[in-house]
C-alpha positions in Angstrom: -1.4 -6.5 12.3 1.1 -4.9 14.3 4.7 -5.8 13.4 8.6 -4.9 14.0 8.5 -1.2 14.9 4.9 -1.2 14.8 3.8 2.6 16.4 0.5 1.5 16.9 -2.8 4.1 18.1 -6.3 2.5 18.9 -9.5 4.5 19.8 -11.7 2.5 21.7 -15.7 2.8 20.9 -18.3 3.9 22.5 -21.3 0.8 21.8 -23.8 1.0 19.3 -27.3 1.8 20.6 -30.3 -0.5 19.4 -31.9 1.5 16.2 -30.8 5.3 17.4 -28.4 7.8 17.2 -25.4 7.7 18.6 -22.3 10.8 18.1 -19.5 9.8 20.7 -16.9 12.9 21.1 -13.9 11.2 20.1 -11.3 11.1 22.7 -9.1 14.1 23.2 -5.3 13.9 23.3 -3.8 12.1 26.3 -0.8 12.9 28.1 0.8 10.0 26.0 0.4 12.4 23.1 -2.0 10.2 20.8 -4.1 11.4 18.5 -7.8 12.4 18.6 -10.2 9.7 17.3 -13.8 10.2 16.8 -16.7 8.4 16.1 -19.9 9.0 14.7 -22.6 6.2 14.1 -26.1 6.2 12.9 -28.6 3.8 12.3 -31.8 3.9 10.4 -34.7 4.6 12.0 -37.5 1.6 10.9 -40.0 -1.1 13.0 -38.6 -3.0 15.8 -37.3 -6.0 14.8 -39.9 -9.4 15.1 -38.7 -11.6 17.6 -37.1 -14.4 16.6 -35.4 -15.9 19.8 -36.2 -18.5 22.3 -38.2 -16.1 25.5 -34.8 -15.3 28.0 -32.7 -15.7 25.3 -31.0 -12.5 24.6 -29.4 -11.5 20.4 -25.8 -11.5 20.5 -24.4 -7.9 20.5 -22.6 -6.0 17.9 -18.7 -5.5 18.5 -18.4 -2.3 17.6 -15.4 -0.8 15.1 -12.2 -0.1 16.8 -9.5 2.2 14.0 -6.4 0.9 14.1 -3.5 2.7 12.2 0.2 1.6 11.9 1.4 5.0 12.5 0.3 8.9 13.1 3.7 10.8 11.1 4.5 8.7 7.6 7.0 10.1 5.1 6.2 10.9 1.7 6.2 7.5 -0.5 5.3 5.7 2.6 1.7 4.1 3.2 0.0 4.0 7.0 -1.8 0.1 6.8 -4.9 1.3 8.0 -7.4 -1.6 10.1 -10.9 -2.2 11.7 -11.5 -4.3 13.7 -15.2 -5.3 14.9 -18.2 -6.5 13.4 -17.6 -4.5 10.1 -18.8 -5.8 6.3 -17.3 -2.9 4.4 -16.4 0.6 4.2 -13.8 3.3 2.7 -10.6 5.8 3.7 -10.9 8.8 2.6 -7.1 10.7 2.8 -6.1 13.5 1.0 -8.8 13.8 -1.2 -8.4 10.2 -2.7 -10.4 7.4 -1.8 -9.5 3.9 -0.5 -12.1 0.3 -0.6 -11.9 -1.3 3.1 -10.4 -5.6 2.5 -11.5 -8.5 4.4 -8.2 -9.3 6.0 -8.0 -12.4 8.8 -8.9 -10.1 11.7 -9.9 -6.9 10.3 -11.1 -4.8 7.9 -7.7 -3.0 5.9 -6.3 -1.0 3.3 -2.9 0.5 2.6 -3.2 4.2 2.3 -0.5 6.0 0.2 1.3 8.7 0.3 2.5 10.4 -3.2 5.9 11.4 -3.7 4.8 15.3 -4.3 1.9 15.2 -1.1 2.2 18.2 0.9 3.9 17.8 4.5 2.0 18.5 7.4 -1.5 17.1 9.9 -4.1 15.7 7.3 -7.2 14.2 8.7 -8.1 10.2 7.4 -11.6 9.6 7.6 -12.7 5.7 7.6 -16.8 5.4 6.7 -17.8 1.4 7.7 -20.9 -0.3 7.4 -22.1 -3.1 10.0 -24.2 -5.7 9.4 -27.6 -4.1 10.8 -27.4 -1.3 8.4 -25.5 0.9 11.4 -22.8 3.5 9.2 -19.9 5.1 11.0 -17.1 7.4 10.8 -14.1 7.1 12.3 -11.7 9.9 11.9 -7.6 10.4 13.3 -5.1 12.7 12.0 -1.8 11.7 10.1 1.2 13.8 9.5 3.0 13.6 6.7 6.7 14.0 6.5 8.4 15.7 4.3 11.2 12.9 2.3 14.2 14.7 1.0 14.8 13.3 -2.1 18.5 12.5 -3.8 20.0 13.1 -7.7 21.4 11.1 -9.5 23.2 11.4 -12.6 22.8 8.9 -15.7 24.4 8.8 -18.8 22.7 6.7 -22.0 23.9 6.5 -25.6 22.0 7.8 -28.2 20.5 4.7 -29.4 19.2 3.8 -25.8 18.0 7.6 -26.0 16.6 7.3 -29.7 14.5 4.3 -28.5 14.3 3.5 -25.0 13.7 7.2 -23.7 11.2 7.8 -26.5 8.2 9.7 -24.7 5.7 7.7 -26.5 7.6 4.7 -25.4 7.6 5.6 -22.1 4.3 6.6 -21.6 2.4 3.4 -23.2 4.7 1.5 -20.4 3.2 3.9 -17.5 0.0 3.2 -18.9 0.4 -0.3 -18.7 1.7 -0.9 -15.4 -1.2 2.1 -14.1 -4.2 0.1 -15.6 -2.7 -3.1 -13.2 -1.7 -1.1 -10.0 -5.0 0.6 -9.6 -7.0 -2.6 -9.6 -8.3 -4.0 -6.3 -8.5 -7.6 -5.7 -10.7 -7.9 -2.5 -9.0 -10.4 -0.5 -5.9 -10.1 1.6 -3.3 -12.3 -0.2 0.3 -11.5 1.5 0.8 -12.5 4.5 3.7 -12.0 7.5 6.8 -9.5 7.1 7.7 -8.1 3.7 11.7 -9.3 2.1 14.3 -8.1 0.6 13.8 -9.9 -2.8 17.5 -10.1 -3.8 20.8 -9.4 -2.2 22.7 -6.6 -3.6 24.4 -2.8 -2.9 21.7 -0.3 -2.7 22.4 1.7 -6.2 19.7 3.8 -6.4 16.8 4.6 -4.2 12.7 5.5 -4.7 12.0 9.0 -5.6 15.4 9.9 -6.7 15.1 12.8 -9.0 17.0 12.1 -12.7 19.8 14.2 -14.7 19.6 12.4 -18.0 23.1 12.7 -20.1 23.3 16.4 -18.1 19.7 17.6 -18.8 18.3 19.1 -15.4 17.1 17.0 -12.8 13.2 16.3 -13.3 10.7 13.4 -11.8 11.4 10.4 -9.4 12.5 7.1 -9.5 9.9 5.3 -9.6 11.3 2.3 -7.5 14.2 0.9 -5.8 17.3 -0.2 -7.3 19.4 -3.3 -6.2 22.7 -3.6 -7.7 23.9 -7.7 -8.5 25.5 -9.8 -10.3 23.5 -11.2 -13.5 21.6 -14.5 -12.6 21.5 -13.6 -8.7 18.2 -15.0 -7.7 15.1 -12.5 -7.1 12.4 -13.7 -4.6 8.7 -12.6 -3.8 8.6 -9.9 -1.4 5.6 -11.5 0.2 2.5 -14.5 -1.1 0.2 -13.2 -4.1 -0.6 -13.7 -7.4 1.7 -12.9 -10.6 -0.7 -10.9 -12.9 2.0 -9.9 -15.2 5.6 -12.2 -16.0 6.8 -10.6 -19.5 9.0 -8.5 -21.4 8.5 -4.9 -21.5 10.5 -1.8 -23.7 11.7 0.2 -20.9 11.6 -2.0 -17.6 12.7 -5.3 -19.6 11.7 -8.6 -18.3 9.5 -7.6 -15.4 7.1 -9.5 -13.0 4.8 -7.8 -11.0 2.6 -9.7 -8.4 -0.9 -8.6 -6.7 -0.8 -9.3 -2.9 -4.6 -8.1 -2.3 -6.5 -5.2 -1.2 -4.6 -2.6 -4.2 -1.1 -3.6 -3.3 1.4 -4.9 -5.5 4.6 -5.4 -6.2 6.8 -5.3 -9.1 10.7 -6.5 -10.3 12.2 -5.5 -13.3 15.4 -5.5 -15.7 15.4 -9.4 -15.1 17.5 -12.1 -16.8 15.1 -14.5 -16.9 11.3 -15.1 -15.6 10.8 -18.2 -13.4 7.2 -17.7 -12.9 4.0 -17.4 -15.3 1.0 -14.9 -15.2 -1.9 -16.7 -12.9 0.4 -18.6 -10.6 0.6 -18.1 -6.8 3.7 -17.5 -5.2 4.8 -17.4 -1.7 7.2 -15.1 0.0 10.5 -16.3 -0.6 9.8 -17.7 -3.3 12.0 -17.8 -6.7 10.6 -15.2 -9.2 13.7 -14.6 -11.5 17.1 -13.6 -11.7 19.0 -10.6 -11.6 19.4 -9.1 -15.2 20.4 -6.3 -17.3 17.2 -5.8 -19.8 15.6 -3.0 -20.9 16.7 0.8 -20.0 19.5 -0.4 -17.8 23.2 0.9 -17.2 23.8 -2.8 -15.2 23.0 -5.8 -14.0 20.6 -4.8 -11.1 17.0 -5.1 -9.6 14.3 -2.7 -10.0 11.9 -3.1 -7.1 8.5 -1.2 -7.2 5.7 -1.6 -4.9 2.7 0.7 -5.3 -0.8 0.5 -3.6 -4.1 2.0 -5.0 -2.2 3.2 -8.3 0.6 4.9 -6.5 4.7 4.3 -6.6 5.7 4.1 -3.3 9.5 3.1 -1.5 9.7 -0.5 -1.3 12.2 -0.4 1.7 9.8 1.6 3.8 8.0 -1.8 4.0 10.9 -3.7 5.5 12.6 -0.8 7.8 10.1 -0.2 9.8 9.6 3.7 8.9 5.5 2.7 8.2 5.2 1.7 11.4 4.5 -2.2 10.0 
């Protein structure tokens, strides 16, 4: 679903042929520059079909798959929405060695695919198996670059009590576990819907992927989200529609929300004042989720925003400037 700054690339199909084999060269690289696509679709050999139509009256043909991806060079911590169109019931992406279910969306077959903060620049090839309804598999296949993100430092100080507790490993590591056992599940329908917002209104204070210098230790990791500096009690919002699958207190984040927006995406808001939403409800974009707080392992009133899709942290902003190509 193409949208602002959308850097769209389609491959049109060859058609599928009735119960044979069919390899299509995919098409080479045009003066415009795009990408090679190809297709491969097979399928199986059995009896011809009994007739079950009216004499004269011919079976409605398949439409076959069309790959549609938002964009051919993504930075790392961005995600490529990747689509197919046609009569498709299913299939997978496979990028970078990981793995990616296909979602019924309202026009197409989807998924986000995402790139890891540490994913190695450079041409990697995405592969997209389908299946249609008369058994036919295919395999679609374009190449993405990834870009390489340079990442900033930033420098925090914490007392020792915030250190004692807060910044406990064990501490730390039960919370990652947490949020990882919710961001790698897959709800298999498309629940957000439209642009994705800017959930409150605030001085960028720190950004995704930001490598940390605690109290003058040498910088290690990334942020693993976006940070929105406010007043306490400025209102947060949804990003986009979903369901909230997790409206509570935690050690280290504080009072967080996260909601599931389909298909392995989610998104999540943190250090709040106050929770205006409960676990199971639907929310739309726009909507109020909470306010602006300072809980948990925070130096001041702000927002941490994290959106990750299949299990991965990637930059929130990257879904509202455009740079995914959605």
């Amino acid at each position: 679903m193409p949208g602002r700054g959308a850097h769209w690339r389609r491959g049109a199909l060859a058609a599928l042929a009735a119960l044979g084999l069919l390899t299509a060269a995919g098409c080479s690289a045009g003066a415009d520059g795009t990408a090679e696509i190809t297709t491969r679709m097979v399928t199986p050999a059995g009896p011809s079909p009994t007739p079950t139509l009216p004499p004269g009256v011919s079976p409605t043909p398949l439409v076959p798959p069309e790959l549609i991806v938002s964009t051919l060079e993504v930075y790392q911590a961005g995600a490529v929405l990747v689509s197919v169109t046609g009569d498709v019931i299913g299939g997978q992406v496979e990028f970078l060695g990981r793995k990616y279910p296909l979602t019924k969306g309202s026009q197409s077959q989807y998924t986000f695919v995402p790139v890891d903060s540490e994913d190695p620049p450079g041409p990697h090839r995405l592969t997209v198996d389908v299946r249609m309804p008369n058994g036919t598999r295919g395999t679609l296949e374009a190449t993405v670059t990834v870009l390489a993100t340079p990442w900033t430092v930033d420098y925090l100080e914490f007392t020792d009590e915030q250190t004692a507790t807060l910044l406990d490993p064990q501490v730390v590591a039960d919370e990652l576990a947490l949020l990882k056992s919710i961001y790698v599940k897959v709800t298999p329908v498309k629940l957000w819907n439209g642009p994705w917002l800017i959930p409150t209104q605030g001085a960028l204070t720190a950004r995704f992927g930001e490598q940390r210098s605690i109290n003058g230790a040498p910088p290690s990791g990334h942020h693993g989200g976006t940070d929105i500096g406010a007043e306490e009690g400025t209102p947060v919002v949804a990003t986009n529609s979903g369901t909230v699958v997790l409206a509570r207190e935690l050690k280290v984040r504080g009072n967080m929300v996260i909601i599931d927006h389909g298909g392995g995406l989610y998104s999540g808001y943190a250090h709040l004042s106050s929770i205006a939403v409960a676990e199971g409800d639907h929310v739309e974009a726009g909507q109020l989720i909470g306010a602006v707080g300072n809980t948990g392992l925070s130096t001041g009133a702000h927002l941490h925003w994290e959106m990750a899709a299949h299990g991965i942290l990637l930059d929130a902003l990257r879904f509202t400037d455009g740079t995914n190509g959605f």
